[in-house]
C-alpha positions as CSV (number, residue, x, y, z in Angstrom):
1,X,-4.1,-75.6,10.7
2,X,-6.4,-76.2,7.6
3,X,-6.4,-79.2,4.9
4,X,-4.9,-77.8,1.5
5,X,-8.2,-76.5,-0.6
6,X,-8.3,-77.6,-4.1
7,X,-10.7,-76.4,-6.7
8,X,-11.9,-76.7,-10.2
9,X,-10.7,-72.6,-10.5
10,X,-9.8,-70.3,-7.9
11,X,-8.9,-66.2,-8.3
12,X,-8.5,-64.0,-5.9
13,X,-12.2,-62.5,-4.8
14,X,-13.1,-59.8,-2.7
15,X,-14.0,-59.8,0.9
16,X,-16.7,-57.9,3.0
17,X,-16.4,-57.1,6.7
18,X,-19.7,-55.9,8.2
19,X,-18.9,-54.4,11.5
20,X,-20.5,-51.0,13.4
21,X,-17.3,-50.2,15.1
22,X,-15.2,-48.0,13.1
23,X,-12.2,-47.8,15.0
24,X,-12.2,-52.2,13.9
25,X,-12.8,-51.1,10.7
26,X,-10.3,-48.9,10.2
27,X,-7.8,-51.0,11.9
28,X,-8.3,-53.3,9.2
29,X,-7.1,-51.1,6.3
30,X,-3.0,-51.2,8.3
31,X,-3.4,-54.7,9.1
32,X,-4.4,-56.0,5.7
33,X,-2.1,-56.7,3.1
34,X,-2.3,-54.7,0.4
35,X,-2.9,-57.4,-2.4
36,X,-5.9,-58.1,-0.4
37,X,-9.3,-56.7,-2.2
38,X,-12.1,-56.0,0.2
39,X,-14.4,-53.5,1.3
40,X,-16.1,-52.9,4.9
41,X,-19.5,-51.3,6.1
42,X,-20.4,-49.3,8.8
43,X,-24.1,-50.0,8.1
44,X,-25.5,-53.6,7.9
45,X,-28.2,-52.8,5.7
46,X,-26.0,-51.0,3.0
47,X,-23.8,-54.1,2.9
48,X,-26.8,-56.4,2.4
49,X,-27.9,-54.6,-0.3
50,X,-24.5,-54.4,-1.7
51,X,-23.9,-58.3,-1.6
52,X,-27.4,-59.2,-2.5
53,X,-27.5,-56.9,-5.8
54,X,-24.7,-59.6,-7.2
55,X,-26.6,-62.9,-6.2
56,X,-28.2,-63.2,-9.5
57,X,-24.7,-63.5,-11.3
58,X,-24.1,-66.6,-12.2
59,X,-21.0,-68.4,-10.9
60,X,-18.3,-69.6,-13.6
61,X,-19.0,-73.1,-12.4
62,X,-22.3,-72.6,-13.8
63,X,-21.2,-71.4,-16.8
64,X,-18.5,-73.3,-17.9
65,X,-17.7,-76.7,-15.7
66,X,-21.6,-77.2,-14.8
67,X,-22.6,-78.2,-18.1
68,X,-20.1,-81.5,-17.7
69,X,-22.7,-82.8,-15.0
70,X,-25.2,-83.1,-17.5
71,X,-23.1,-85.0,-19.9
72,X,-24.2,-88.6,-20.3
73,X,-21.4,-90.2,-21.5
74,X,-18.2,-90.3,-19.5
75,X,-14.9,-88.9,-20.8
76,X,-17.2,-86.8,-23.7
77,X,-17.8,-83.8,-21.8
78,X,-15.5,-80.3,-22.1
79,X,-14.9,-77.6,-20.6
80,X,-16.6,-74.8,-22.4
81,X,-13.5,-72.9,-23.4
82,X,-15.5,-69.7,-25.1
83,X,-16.3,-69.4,-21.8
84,X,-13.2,-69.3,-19.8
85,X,-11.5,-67.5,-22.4
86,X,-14.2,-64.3,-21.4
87,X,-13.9,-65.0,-17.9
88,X,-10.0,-64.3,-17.7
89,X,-10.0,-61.7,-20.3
90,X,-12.9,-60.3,-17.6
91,X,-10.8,-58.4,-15.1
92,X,-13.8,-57.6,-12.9
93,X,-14.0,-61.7,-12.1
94,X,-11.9,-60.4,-8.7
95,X,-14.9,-58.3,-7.7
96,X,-17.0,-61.1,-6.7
97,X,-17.6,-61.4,-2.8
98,X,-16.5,-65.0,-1.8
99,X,-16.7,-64.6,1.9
100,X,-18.4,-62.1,4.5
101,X,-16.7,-61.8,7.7
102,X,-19.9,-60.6,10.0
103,X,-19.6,-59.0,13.4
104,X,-22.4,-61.2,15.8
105,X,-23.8,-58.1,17.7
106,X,-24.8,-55.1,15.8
107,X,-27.6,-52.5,16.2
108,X,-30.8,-52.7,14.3
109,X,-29.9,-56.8,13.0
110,X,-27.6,-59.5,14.6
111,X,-24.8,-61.4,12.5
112,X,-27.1,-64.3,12.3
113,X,-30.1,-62.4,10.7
114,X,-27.7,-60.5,8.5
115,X,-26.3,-64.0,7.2
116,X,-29.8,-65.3,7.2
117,X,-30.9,-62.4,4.8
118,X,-27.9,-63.3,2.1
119,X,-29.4,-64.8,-1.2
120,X,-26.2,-65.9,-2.7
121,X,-26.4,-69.4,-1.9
122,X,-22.8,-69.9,-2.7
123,X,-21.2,-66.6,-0.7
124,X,-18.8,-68.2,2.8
125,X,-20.1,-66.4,5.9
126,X,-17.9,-65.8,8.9
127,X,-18.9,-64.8,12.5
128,X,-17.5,-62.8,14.6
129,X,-18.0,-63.6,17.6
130,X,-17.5,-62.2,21.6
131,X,-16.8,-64.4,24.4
132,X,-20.3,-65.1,25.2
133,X,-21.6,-65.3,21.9
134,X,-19.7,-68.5,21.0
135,X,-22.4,-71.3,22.5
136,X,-24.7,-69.6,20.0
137,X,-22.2,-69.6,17.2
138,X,-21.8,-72.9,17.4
139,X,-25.1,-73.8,16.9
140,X,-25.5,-71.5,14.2
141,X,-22.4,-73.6,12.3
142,X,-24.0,-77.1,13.3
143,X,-27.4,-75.8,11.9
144,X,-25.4,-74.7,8.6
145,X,-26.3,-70.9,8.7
146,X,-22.6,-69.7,8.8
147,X,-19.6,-71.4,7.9
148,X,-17.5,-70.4,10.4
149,X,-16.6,-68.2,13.4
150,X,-13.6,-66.6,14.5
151,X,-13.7,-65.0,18.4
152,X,-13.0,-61.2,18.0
153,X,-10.4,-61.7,21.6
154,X,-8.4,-63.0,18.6
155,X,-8.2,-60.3,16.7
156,X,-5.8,-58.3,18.9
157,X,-3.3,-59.1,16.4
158,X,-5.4,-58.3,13.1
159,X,-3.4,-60.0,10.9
160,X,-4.0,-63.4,12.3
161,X,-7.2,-63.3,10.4
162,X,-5.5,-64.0,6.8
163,X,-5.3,-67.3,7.0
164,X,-8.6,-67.8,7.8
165,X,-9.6,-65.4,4.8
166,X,-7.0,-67.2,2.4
167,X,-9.0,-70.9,3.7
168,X,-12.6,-69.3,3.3
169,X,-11.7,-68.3,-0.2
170,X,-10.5,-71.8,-1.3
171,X,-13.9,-73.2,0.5
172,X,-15.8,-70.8,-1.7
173,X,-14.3,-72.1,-4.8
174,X,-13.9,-75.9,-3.4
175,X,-17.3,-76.2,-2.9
176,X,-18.2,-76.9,-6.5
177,X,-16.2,-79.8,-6.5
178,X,-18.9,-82.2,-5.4
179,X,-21.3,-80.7,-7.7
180,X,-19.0,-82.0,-10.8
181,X,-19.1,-85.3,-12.0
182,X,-15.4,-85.8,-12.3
183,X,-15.5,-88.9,-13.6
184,X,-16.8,-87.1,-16.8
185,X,-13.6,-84.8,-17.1
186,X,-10.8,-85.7,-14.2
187,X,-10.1,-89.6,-13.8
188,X,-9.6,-90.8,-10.7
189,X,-11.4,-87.8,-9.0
190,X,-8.0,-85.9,-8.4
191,X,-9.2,-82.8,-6.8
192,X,-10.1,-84.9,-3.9
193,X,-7.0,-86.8,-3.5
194,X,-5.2,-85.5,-0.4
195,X,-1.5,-86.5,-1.9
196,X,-2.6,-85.3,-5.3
197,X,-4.2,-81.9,-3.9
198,X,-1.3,-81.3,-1.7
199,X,1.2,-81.4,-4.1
200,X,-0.2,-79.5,-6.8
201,X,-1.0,-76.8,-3.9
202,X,2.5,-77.2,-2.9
203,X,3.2,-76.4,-6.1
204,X,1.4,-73.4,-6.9
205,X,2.8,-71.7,-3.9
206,X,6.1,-72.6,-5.2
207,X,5.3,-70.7,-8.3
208,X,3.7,-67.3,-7.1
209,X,0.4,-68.8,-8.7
210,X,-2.7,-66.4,-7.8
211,X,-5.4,-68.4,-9.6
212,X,-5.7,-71.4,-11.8
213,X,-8.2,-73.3,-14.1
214,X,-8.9,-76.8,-14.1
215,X,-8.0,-78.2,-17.8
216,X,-8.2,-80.8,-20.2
217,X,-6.5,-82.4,-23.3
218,X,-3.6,-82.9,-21.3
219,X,-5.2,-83.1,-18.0
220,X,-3.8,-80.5,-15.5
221,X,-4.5,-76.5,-14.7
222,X,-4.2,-73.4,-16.8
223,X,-1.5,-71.0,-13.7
224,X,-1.5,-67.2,-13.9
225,X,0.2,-65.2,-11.5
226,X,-0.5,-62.0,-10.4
227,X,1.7,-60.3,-13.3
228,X,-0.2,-62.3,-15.9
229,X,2.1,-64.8,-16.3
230,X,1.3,-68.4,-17.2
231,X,2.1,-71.3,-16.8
232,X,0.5,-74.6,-17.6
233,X,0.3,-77.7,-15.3
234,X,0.1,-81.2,-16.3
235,X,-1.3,-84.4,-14.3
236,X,-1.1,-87.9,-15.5
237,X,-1.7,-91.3,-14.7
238,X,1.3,-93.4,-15.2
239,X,-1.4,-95.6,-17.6
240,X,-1.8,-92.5,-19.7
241,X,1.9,-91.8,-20.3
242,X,2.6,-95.5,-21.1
243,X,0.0,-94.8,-24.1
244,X,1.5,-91.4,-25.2
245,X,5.1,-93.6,-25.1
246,X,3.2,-96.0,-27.4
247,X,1.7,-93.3,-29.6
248,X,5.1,-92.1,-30.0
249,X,6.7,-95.5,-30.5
250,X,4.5,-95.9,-33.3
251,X,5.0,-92.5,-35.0
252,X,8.9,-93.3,-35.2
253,X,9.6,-90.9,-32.6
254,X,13.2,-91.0,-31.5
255,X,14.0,-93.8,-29.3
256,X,14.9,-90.8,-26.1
257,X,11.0,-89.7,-26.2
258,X,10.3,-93.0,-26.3
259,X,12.6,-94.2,-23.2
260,X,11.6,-90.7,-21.6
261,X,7.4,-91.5,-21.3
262,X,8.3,-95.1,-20.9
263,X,10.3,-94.6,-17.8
264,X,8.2,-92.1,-16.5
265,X,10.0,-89.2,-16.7
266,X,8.4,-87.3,-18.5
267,X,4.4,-86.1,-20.0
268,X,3.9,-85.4,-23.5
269,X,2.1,-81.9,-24.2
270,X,0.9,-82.6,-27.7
271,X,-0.3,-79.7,-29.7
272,X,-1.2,-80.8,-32.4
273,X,-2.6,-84.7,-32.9
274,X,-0.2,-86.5,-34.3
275,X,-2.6,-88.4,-36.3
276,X,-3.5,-85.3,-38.2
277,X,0.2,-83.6,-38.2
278,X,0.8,-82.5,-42.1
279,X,3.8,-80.7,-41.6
280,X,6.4,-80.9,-43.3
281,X,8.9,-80.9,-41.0
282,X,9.3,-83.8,-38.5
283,X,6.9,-83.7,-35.6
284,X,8.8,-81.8,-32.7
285,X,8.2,-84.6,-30.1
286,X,11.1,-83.5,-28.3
287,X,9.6,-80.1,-27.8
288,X,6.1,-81.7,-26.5
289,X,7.8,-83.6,-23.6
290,X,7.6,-82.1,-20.4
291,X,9.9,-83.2,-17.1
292,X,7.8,-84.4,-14.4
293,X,7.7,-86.5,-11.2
294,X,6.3,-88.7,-9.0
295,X,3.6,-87.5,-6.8
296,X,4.6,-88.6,-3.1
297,X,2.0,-91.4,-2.0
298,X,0.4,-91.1,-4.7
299,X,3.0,-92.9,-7.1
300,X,0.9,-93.9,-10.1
301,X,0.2,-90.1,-10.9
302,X,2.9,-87.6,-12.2
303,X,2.8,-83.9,-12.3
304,X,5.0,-81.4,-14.0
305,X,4.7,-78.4,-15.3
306,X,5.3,-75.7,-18.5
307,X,5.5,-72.2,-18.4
308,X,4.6,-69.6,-21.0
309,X,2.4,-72.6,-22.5
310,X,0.4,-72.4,-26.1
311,X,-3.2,-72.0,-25.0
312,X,-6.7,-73.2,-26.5
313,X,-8.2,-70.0,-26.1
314,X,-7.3,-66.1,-27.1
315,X,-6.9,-64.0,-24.0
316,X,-4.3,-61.1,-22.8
317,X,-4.0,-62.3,-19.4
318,X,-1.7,-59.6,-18.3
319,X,-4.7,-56.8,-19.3
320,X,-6.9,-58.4,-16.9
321,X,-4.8,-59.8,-14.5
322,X,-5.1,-59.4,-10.9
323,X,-2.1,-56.8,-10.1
324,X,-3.8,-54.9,-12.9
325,X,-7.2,-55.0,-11.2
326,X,-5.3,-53.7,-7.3
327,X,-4.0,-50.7,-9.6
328,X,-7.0,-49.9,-11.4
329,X,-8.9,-47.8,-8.2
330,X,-11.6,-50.2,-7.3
331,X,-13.2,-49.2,-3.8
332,X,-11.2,-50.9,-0.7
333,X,-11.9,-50.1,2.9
334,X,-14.7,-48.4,4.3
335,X,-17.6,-47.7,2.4
């Protein structure tokens, strides 16, 4: 039903249902899967508060990828890595409210004032709507004051709202994409490449992947999955492999690594430069290749993938990771 979402980082968030009828409410907390984090309110005004009294916290785009916008001179900028580094060892990142799913007729304020009263400029907001409340959702969504809405005659099967939730948290995290200068960080703007994005999706379903990180110095993402477990994906243009196989050519490295990146067949995870490699011990080039493959209409890029990678920064992922964060008693259901 919806275009694969692909993002600079995505984690799971929490959502908020707003809705006066508690028996819907309620309904939601055996319908919902239970990795899901959210919380629901009986009272509008209660969850306004509650959503507005975290739009001053600055989004990690802001922190960490925002900066590369500013940079002047293309292919300079990085990713601030002190930066991501806190935000995964941070296990609270999967308390942030993403999207609000907002019943259209409530006493005291309607959906629409409700999602014209949120200050996070950033936060997905989702009506639900009645049968005759749909002409006036629709213009609400053309003017740009909700995102989307879902008739509640749908609901009579409450799990068929997942995949909506699933999209409206990728759309919460996509949306920072056209912000980013990717030329600056991601050649050939691969994040909005529908062969590119749909494989590397594709890919991270494959693997049980809950969030990722977009990366650099090999190009790719930083994968955790819910255990903590990581693994580290690479993306290359077939141009940039053709140079690694000449970098190796040139430091001697056996003719296989050679053939290996020349052909295609693999992408070289270096390290260490090996410019700057003092070891004693003969560079491991065979231990920096990495099996990958074509991407499918999309043949110039590869993709392939490593797991329990060395990493650039110093976190514990599986202290903060996101199964860690269900068991830890944060507030789900009716508040």
């Amino acid at each position: 039903m919806n275009e694969p979402v692909l993002a600079p980082y995505f984690h799971p968030t929490t959502i908020v249902f707003v809705d006066d009828n508690a028996g819907f409410l309620q309904s939601l907390e055996f319908d919902l899967p239970e990795d899901l984090s959210y919380v629901s309110y009986l009272f509008p005004e209660e969850a306004l508060a509650a959503i507005n009294s975290r739009a001053h916290l600055p989004t990690l785009y802001e922190r960490c990828y925002g900066p590369l916008i500013h940079d002047p001179q293309p292919g300079a900028a990085q990713i601030d890595l002190k930066v991501l580094e806190r935000e995964i060892d941070h296990i609270n990142r999967f308390n942030r409210f993403s999207t609000v799913m907002i019943d259209y007729s409530m006493p005291n304020i309607s959906g629409l004032e409700f999602s014209r009263q949120i200050e996070d400029p950033y936060i997905k907001r989702v009506l639900l709507t009645g049968v005759a409340d749909e002409v006036t959702a629709v213009a609400a969504f053309n003017d740009g004051l909700i995102d989307h809405y879902y008739p509640k005659s749908s609901l009579r099967d409450r799990t068929s709202i997942i995949p909506l939730i699933a999209h409206m948290q990728g759309v919460y995290f996509s949306q920072f994409n056209r912000a980013l200068c990717f030329e600056h960080l991601v050649p050939g703007s691969i994040l909005n490449d529908p062969a590119v994005r749909t494989a590397l999706v594709a890919l991270f379903e494959r693997l049980d992947i809950v969030e990722y990180y977009l990366a650099h110095n090999p190009l790719g993402f930083l994968l955790l999955r819910a255990d903590g477990s990581r693994v580290r994906c690479l993306v290359a243009h077939q141009r940039e492999i053709e140079a690694q196989a000449e970098i190796a050519r040139r430091h001697q490295a056996p003719g296989r690594v050679v053939r290996k990146l020349s052909q295609g067949r693999a992408i070289a995870f270096l390290p260490e430069d090996p410019d700057f490699y003092l070891g004693r011990e003969d560079y491991a080039w065979e231990e920096c290749l990495v099996p990958c493959q074509p991407i499918p209409r999309a043949d110039d890029w590869r993709f392939g993938y490593l797991e329990n990678p060395p990493l650039d920064i110093d976190i514990d992922p599986e202290a903060s990771c996101y199964n860690r964060y269900l068991r830890s008693g944060q507030p789900r259901g009716i508040q």
